[in-house]
LOSE-768876 format. One record per atom (N, C-alpha, C): residue number from 1; atom name; x, z, y. Coordinates in pm, whole numbers, plus 32768, in hexadecimal, padded with zeros to 4 digits. Example, Ala and Ser with C-alpha at 12.3 -4.5 7.8 and 13.67 -1.06 7.14 Angstrom:
2
<num: 1 atomo: N c1: 8527 c3: 830C c2: 7DC7>
<num: 1 atomo: CA c1: 84CE c3: 830C c2: 7E3E>
<num: 1 atomo: C c1: 8528 c3: 830C c2: 7EB6>
<num: 2 atomo: N c1: 8505 c3: 82C4 c2: 7F1F>
<num: 2 atomo: CA c1: 8557 c3: 82CA c2: 7F96>
<num: 2 atomo: C c1: 850A c3: 8313 c2: 8003>
% end
This chain:
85
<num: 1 atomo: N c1: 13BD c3: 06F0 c2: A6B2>
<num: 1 atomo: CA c1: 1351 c3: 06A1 c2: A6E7>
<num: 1 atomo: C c1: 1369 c3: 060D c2: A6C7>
<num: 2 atomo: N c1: 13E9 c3: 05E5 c2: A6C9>
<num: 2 atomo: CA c1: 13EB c3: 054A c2: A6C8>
<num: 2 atomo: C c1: 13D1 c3: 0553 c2: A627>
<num: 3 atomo: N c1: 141A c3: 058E c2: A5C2>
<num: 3 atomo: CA c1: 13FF c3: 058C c2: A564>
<num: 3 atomo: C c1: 135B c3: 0553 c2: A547>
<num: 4 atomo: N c1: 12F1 c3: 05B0 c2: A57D>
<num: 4 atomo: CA c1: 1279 c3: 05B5 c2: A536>
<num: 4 atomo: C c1: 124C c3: 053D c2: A591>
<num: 5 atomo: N c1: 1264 c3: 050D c2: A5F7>
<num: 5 atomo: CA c1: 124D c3: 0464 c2: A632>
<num: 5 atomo: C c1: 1275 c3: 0434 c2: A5E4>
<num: 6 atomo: N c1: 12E1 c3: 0411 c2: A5C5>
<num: 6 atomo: CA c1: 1321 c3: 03BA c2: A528>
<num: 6 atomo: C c1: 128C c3: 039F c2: A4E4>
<num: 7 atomo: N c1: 128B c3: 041C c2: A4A7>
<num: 7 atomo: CA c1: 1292 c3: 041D c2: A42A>
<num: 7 atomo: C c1: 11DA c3: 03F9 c2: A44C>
<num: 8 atomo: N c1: 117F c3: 0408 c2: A484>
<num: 8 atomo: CA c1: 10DF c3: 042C c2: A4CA>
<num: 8 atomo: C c1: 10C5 c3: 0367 c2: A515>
<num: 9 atomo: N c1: 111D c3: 032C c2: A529>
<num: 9 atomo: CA c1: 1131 c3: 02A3 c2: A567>
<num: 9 atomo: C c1: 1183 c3: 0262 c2: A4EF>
<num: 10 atomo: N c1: 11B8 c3: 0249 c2: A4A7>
<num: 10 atomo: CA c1: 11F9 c3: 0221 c2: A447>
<num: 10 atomo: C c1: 1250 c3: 01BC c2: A4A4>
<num: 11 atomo: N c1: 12BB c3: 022C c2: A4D1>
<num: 11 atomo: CA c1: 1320 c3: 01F8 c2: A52E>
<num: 11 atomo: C c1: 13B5 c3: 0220 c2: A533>
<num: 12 atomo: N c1: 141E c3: 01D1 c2: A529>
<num: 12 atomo: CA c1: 1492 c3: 0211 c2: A50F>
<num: 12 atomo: C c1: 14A1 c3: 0274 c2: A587>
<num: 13 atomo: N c1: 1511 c3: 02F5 c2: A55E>
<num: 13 atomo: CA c1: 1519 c3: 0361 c2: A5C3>
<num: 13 atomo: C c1: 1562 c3: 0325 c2: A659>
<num: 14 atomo: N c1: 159D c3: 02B2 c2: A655>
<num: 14 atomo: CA c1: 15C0 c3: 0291 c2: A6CD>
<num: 14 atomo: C c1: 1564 c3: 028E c2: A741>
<num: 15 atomo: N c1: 14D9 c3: 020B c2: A6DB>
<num: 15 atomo: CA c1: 147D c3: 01DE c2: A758>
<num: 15 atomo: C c1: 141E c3: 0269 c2: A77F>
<num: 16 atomo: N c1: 1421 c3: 02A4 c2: A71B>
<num: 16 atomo: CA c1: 13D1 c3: 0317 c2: A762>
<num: 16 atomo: C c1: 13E2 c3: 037A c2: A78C>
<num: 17 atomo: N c1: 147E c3: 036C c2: A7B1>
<num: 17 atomo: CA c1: 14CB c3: 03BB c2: A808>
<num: 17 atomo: C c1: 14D4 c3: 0392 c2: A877>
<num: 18 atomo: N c1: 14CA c3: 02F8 c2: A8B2>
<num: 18 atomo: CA c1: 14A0 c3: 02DB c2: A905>
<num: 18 atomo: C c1: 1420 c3: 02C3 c2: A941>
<num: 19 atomo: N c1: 13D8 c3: 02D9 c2: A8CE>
<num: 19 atomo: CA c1: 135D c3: 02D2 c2: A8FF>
<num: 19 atomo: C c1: 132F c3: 0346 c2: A929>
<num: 20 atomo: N c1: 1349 c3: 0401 c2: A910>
<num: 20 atomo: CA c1: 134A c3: 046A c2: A949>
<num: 20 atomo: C c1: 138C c3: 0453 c2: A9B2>
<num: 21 atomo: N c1: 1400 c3: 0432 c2: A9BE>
<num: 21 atomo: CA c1: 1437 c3: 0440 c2: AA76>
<num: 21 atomo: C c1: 13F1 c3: 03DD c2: AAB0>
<num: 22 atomo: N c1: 13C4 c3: 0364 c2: AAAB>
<num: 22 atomo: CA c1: 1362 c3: 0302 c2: AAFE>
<num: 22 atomo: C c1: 12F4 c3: 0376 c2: AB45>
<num: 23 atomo: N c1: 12A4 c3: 03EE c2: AB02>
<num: 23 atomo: CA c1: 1240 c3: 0428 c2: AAEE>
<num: 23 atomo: C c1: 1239 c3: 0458 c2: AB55>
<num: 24 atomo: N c1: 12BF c3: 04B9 c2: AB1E>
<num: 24 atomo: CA c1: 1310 c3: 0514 c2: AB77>
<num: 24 atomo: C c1: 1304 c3: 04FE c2: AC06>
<num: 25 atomo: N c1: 134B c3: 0481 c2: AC0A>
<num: 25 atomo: CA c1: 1361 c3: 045C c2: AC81>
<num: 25 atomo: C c1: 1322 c3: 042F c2: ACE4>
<num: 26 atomo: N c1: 12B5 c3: 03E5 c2: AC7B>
<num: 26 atomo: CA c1: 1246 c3: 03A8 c2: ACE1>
<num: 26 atomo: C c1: 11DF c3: 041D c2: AD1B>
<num: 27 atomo: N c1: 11E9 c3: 0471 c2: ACB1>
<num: 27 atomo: CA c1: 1187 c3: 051D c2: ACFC>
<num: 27 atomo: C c1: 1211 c3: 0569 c2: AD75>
<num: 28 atomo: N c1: 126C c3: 0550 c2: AD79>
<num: 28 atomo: CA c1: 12C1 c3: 05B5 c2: AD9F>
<num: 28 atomo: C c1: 12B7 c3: 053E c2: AE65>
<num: 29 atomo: N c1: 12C6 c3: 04DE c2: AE42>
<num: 29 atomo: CA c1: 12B7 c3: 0485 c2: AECF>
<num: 29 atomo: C c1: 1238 c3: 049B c2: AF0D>
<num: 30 atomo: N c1: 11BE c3: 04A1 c2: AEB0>
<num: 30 atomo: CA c1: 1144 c3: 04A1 c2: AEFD>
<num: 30 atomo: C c1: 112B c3: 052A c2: AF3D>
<num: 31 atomo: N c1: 116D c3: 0584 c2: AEE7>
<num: 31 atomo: CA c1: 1185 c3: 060C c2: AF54>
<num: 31 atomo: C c1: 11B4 c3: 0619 c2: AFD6>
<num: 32 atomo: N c1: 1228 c3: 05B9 c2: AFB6>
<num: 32 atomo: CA c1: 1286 c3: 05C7 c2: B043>
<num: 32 atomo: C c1: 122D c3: 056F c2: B0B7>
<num: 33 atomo: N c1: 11EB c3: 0531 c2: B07C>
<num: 33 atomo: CA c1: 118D c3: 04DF c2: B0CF>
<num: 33 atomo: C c1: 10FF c3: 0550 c2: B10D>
<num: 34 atomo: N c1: 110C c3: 05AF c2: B0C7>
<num: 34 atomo: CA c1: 10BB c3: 05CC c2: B0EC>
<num: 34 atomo: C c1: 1012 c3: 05E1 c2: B091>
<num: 35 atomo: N c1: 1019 c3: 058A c2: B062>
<num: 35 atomo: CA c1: 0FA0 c3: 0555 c2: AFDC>
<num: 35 atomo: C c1: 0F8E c3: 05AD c2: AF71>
<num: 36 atomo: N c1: 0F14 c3: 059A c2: AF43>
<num: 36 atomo: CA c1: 0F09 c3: 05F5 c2: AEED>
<num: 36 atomo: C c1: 0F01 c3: 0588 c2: AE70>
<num: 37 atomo: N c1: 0F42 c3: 05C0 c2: AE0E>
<num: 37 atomo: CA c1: 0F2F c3: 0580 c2: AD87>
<num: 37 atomo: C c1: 0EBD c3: 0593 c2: AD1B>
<num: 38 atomo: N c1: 0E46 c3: 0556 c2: AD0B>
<num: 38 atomo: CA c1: 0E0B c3: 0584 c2: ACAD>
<num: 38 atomo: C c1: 0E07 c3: 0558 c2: AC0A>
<num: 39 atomo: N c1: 0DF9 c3: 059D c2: AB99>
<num: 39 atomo: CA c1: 0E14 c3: 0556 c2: AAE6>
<num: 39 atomo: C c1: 0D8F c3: 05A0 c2: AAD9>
<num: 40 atomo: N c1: 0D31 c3: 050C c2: AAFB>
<num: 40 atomo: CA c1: 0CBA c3: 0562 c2: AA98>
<num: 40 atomo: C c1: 0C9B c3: 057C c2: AA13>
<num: 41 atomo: N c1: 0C6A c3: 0608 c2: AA13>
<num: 41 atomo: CA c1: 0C5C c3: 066A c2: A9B8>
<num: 41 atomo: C c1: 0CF5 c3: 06A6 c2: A98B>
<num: 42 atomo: N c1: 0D38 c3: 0698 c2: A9E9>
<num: 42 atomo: CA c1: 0DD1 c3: 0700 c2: A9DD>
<num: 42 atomo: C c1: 0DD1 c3: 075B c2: AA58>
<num: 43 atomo: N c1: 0DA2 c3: 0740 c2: AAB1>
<num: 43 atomo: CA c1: 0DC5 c3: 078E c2: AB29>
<num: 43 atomo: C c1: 0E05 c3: 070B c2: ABA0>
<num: 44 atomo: N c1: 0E02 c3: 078F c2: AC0F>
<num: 44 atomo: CA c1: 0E1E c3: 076E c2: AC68>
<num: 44 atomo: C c1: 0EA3 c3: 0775 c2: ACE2>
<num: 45 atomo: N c1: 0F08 c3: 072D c2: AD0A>
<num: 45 atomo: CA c1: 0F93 c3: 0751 c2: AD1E>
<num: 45 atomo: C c1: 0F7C c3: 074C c2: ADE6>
<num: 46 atomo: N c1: 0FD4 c3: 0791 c2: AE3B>
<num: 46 atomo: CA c1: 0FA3 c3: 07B2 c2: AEAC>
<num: 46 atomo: C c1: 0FD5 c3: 07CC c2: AF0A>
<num: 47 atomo: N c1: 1003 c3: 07F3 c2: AF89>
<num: 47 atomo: CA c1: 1062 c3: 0836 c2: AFDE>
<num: 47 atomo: C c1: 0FFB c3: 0883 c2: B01A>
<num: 48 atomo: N c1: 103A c3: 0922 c2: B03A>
<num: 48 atomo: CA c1: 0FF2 c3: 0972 c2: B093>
<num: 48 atomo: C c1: 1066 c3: 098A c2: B0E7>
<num: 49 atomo: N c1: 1021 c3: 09D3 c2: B140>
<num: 49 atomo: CA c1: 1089 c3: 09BB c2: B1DC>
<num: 49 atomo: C c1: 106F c3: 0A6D c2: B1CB>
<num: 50 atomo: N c1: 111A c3: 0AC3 c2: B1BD>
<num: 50 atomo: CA c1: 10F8 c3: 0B55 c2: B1CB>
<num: 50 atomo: C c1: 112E c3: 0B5D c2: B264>
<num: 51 atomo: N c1: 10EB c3: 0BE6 c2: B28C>
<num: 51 atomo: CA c1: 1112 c3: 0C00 c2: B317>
<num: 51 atomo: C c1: 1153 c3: 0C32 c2: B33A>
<num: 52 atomo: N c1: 11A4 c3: 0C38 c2: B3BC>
<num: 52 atomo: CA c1: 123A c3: 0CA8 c2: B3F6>
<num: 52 atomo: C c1: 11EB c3: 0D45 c2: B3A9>
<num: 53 atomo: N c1: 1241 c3: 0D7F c2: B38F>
<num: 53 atomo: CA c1: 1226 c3: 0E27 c2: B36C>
<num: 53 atomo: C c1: 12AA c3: 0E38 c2: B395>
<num: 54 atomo: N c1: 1271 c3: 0EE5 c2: B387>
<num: 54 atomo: CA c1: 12C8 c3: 0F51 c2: B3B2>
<num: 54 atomo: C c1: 12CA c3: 0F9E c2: B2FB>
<num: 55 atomo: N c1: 135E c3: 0F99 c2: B29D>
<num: 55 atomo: CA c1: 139C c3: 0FE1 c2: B263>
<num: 55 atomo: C c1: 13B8 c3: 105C c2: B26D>
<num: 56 atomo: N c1: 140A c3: 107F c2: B1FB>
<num: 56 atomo: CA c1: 1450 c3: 1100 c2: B1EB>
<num: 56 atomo: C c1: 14D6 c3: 10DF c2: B1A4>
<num: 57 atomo: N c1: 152D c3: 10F1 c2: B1CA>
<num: 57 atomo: CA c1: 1596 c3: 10ED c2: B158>
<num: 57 atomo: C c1: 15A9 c3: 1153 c2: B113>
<num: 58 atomo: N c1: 158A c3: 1134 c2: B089>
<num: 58 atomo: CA c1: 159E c3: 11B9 c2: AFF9>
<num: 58 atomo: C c1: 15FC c3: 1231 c2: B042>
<num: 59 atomo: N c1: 1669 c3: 11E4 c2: B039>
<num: 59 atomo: CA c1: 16FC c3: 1246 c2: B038>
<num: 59 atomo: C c1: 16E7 c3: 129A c2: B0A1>
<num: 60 atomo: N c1: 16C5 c3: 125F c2: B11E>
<num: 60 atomo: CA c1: 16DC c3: 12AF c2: B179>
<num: 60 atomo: C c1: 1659 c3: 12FB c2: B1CC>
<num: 61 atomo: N c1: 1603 c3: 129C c2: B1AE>
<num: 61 atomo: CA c1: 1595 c3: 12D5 c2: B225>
<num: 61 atomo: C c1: 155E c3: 12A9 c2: B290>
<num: 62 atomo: N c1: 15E0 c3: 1249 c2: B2B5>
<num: 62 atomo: CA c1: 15BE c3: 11F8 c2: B31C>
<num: 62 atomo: C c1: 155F c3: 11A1 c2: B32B>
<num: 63 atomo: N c1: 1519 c3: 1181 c2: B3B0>
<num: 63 atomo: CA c1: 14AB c3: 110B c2: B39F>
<num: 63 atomo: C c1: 14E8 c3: 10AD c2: B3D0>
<num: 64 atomo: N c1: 14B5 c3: 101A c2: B36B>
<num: 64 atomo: CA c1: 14FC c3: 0F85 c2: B393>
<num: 64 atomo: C c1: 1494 c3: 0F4E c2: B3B0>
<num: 65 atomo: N c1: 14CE c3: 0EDB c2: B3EC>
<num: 65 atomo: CA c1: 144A c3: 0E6A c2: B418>
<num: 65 atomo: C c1: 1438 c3: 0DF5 c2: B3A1>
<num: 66 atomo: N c1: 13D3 c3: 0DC9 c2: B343>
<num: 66 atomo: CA c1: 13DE c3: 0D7F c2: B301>
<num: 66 atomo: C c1: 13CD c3: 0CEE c2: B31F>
<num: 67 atomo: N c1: 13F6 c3: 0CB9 c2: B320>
<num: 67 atomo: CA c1: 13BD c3: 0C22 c2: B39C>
<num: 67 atomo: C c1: 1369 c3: 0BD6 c2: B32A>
<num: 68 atomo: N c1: 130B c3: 0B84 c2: B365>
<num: 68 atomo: CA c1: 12AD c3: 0B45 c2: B346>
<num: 68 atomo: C c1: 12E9 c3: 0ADE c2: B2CC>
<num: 69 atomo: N c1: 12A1 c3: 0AB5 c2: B27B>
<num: 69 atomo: CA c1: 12C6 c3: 0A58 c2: B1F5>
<num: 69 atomo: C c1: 1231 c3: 0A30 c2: B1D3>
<num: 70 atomo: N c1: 1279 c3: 09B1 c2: B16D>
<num: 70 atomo: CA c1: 1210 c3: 096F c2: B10E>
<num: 70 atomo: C c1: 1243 c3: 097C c2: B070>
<num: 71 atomo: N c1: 11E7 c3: 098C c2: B022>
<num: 71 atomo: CA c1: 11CC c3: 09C3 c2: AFBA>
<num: 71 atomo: C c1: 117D c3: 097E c2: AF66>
<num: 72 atomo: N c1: 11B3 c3: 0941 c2: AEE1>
<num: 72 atomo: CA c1: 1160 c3: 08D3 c2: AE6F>
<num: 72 atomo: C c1: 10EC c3: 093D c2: AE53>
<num: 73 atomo: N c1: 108E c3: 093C c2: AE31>
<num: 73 atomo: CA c1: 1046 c3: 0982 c2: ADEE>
<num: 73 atomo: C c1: 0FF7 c3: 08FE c2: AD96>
<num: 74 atomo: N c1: 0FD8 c3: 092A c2: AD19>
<num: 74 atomo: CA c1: 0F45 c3: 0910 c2: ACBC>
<num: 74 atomo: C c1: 0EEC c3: 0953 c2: AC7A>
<num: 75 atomo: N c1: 0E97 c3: 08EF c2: AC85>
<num: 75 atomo: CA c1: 0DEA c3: 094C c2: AC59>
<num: 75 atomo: C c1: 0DE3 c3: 0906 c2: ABD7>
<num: 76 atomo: N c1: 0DF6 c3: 0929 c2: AB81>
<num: 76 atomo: CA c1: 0D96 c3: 0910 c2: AAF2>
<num: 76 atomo: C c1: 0CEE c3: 08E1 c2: AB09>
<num: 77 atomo: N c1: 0CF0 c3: 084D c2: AAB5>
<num: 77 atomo: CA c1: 0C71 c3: 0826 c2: AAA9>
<num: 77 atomo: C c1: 0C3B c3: 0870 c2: AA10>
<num: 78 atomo: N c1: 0B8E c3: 082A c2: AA43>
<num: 78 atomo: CA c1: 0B38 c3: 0864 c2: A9C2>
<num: 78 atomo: C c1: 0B8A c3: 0858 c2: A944>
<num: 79 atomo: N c1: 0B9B c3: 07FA c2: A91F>
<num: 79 atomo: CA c1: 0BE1 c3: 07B0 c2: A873>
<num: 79 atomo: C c1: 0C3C c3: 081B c2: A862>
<num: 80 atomo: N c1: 0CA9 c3: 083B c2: A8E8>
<num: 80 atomo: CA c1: 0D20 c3: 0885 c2: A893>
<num: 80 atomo: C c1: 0CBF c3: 091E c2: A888>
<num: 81 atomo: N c1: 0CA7 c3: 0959 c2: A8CF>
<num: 81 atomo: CA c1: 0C55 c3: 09DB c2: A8B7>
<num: 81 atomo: C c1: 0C1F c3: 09E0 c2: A85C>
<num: 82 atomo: N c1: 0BBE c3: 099D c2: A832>
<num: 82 atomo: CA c1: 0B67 c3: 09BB c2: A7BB>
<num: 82 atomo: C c1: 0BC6 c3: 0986 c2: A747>
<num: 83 atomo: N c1: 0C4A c3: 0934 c2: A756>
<num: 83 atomo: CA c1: 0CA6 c3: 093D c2: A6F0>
<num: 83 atomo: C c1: 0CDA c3: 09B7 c2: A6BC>
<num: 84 atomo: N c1: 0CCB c3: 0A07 c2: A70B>
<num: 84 atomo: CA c1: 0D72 c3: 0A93 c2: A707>
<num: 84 atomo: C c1: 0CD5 c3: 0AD6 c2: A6D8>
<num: 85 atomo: N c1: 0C6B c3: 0AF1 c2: A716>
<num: 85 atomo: CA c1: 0BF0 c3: 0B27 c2: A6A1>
<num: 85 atomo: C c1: 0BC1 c3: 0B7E c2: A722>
% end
């Protein structure tokens, strides 16, 4: 990936190695915040909130309690869809 930033920005592989983790990072904080990130016509970056469940463990059979979590999810915008065809 940094490669094709390089090479797509006419940028040595350093700065656009920092310029992917800046990206990174600045989508990875607005999560923790809570926020949703949007790149229009790339999609859309997100937190969903999953709920306590009740499991199985493979091995045994047993039922576990799964406790509640948050979860990145993204939605693909128009541009990338009608990219992939």
């Amino acid at each position: 990936m940094i490669d094709a930033i390089a090479a797509a920005a006419d940028l040595p592989k350093a700065a656009a190695g920092r310029a992917l983790d800046a990206v990174i990072d600045s989508i990875t904080q607005a999560l923790k915040n809570n926020d949703q990130v949007t790149l229009v016509g790339f999609g859309t970056f997100a937190v969903k909130e999953r709920a306590a469940r009740t499991g199985r463990n493979p091995k045994t059979g047993e039922a576990i309690e799964i406790k509640a979590s948050k979860q990145p999810s993204f939605k693909p915008g128009k541009a990338l869809k009608d990219a992939l065809g």
